[in-house]
Backbone as CSV, one residue per row, in Angstrom:
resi,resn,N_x,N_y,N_z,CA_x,CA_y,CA_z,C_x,C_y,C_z
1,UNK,13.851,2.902,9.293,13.259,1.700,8.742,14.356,0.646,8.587
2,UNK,13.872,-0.541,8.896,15.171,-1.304,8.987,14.800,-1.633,7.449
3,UNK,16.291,-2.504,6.405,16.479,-2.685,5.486,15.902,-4.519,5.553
4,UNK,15.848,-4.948,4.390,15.798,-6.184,4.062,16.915,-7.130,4.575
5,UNK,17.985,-6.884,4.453,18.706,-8.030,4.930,18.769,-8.130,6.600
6,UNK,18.656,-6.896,6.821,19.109,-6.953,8.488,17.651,-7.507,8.916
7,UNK,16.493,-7.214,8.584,15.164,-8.278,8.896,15.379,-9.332,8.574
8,UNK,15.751,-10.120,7.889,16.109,-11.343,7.295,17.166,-12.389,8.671
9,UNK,18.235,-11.241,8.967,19.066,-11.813,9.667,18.478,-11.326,11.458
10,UNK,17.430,-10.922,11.287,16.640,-10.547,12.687,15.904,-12.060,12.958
11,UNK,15.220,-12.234,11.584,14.035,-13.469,11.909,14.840,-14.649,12.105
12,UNK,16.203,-14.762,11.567,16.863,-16.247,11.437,17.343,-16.692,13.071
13,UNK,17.675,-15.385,13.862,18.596,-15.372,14.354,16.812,-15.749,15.758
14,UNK,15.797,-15.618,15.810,14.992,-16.005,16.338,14.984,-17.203,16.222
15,UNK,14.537,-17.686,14.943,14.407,-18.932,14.746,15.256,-19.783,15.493
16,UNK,16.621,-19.336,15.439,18.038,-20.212,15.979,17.144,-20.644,17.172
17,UNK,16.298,-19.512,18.290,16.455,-19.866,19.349,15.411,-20.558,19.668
18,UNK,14.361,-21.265,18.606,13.186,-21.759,19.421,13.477,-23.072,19.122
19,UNK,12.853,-24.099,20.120,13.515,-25.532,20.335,11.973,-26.024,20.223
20,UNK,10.846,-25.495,19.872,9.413,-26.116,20.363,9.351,-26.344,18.356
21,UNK,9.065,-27.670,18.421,8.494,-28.671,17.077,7.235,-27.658,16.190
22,UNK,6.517,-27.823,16.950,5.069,-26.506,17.191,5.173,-25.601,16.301
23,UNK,5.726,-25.472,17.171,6.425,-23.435,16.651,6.920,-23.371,15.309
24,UNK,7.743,-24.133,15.466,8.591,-24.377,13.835,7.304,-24.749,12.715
25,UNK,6.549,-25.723,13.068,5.720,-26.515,11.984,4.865,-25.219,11.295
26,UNK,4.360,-24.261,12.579,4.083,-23.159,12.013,4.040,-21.877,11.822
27,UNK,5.538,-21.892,11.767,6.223,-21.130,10.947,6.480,-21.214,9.695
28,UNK,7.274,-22.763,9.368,6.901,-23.396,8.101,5.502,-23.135,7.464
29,UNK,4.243,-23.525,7.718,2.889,-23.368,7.193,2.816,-22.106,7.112
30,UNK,3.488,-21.318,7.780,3.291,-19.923,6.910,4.257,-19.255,5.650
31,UNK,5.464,-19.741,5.884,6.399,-19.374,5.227,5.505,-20.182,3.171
32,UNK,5.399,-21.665,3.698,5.089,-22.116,2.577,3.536,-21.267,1.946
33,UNK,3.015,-20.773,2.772,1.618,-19.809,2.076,1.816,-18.861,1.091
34,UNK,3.428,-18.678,1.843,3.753,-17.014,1.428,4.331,-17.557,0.109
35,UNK,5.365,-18.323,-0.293,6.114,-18.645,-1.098,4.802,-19.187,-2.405
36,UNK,4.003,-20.096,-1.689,2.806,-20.781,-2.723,2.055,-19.078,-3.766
37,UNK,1.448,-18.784,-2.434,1.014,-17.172,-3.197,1.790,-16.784,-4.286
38,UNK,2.947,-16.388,-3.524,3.890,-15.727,-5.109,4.011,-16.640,-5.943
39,UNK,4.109,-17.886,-5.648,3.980,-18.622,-6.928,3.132,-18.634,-7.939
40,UNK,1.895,-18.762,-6.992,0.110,-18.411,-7.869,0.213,-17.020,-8.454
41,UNK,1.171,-16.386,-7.745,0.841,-14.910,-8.762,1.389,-14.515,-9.596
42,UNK,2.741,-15.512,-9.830,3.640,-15.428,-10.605,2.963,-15.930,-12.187
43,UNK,2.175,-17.152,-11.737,1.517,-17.735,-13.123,0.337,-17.041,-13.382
44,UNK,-0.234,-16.301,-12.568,-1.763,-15.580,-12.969,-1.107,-14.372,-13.667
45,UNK,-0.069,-13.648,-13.296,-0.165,-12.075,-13.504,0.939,-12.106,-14.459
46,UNK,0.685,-11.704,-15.776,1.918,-11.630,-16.598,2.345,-10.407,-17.189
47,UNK,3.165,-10.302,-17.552,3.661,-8.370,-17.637,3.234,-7.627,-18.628
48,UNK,3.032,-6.509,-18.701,2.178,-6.028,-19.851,3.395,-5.270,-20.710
49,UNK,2.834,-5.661,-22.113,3.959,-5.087,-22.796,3.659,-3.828,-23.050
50,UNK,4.194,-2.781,-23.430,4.387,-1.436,-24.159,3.265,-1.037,-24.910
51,UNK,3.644,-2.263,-25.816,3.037,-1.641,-27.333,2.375,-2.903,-27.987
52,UNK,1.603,-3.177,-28.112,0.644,-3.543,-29.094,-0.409,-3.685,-29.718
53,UNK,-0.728,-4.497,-30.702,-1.707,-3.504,-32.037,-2.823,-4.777,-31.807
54,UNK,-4.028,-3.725,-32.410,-5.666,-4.626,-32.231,-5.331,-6.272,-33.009
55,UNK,-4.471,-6.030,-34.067,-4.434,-6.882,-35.027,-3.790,-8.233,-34.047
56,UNK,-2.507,-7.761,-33.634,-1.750,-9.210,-32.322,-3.035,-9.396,-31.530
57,UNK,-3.647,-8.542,-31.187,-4.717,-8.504,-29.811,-5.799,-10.208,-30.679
58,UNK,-6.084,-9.552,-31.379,-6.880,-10.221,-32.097,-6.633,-11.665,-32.448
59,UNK,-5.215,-11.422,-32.597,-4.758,-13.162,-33.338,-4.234,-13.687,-31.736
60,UNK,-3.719,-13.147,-30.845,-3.411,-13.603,-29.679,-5.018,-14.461,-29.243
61,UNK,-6.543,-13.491,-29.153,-7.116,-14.033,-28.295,-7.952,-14.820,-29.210
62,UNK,-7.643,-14.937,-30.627,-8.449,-16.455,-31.608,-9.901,-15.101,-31.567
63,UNK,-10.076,-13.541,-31.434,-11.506,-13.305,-31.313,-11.495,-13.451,-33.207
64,UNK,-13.049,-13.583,-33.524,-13.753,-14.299,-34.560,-14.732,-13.125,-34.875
65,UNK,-14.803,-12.169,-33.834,-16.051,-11.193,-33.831,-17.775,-11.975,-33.858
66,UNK,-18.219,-10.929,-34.310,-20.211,-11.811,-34.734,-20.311,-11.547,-36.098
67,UNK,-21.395,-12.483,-36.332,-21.639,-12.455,-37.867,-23.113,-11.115,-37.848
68,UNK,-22.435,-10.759,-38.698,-23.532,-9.255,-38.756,-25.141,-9.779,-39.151
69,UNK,-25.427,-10.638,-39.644,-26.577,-10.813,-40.054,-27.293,-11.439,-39.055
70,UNK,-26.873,-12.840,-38.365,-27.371,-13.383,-37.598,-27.843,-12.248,-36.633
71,UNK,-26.646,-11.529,-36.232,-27.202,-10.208,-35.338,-27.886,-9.734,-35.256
72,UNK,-28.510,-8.971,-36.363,-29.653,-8.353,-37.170,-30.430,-9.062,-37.324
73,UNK,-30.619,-10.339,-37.532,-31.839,-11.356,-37.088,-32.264,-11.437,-35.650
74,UNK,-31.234,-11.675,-34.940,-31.435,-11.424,-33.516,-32.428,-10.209,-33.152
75,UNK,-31.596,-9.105,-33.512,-32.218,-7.493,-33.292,-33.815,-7.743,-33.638
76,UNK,-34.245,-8.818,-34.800,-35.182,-8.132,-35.437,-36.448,-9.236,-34.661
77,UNK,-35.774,-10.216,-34.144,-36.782,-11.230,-33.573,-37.298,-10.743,-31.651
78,UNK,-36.142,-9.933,-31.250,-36.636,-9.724,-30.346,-37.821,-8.388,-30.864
79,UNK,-37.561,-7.498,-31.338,-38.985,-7.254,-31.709,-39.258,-6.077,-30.301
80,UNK,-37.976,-5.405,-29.764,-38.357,-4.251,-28.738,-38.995,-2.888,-29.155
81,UNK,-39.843,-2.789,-28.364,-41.153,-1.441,-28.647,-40.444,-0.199,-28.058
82,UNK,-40.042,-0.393,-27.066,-40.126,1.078,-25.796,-38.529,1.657,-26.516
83,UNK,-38.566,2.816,-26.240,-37.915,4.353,-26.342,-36.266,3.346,-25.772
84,UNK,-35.273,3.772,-26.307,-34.209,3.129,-25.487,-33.977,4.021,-24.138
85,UNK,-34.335,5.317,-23.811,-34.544,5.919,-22.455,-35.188,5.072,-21.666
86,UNK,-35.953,4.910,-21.860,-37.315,3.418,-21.413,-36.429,2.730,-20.620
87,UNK,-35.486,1.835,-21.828,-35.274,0.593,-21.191,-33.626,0.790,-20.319
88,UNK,-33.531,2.215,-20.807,-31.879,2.368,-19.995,-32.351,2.208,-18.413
89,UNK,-33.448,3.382,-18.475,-33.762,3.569,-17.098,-34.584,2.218,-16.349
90,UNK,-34.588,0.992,-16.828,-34.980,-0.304,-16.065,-33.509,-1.003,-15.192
91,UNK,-32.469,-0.616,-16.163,-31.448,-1.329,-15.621,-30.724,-1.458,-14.759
């Protein structure tokens, strides 16, 4: 398997030899795809830490939870009849 640098100094040493505008422009348009990507993935994907607790989780994502009652109003206005087997097996 060849190593990283000696590919590196494989592709340059191509490059040296092509004289067509063309060619180069896209090579460039690819090179910049590749570089843009890692960029985009650099800001999407961030590293996961080790260790932490529901409580950071919690204050990190602002969650607020539900208010238990409204819930239970909810529960009680929809007003469902059938067996919860019933309605598992619709889904």
């Amino acid at each position: 398997m060849i190593d990283t640098e000696k590919r590196k100094k494989r592709i340059i040493s191509k490059l040296d030899h092509l004289e067509n505008d063309f060619d180069l422009q896209q090579i460039e348009k690819v090179l910049n795809a590749i570089f843009e990507s890692q960029e985009l993935a650099g800001r999407v994907i961030k590293p996961v830490r080790m260790q932490i607790s529901v409580e950071e989780m919690i204050k990190e994502q602002n969650f607020t939870g539900i208010n238990r009652q409204e819930f239970d109003d909810l529960i009680s206005k929809i007003d469902i009849q059938e067996p919860l087997s019933e309605l598992l097996k619709s889904a």
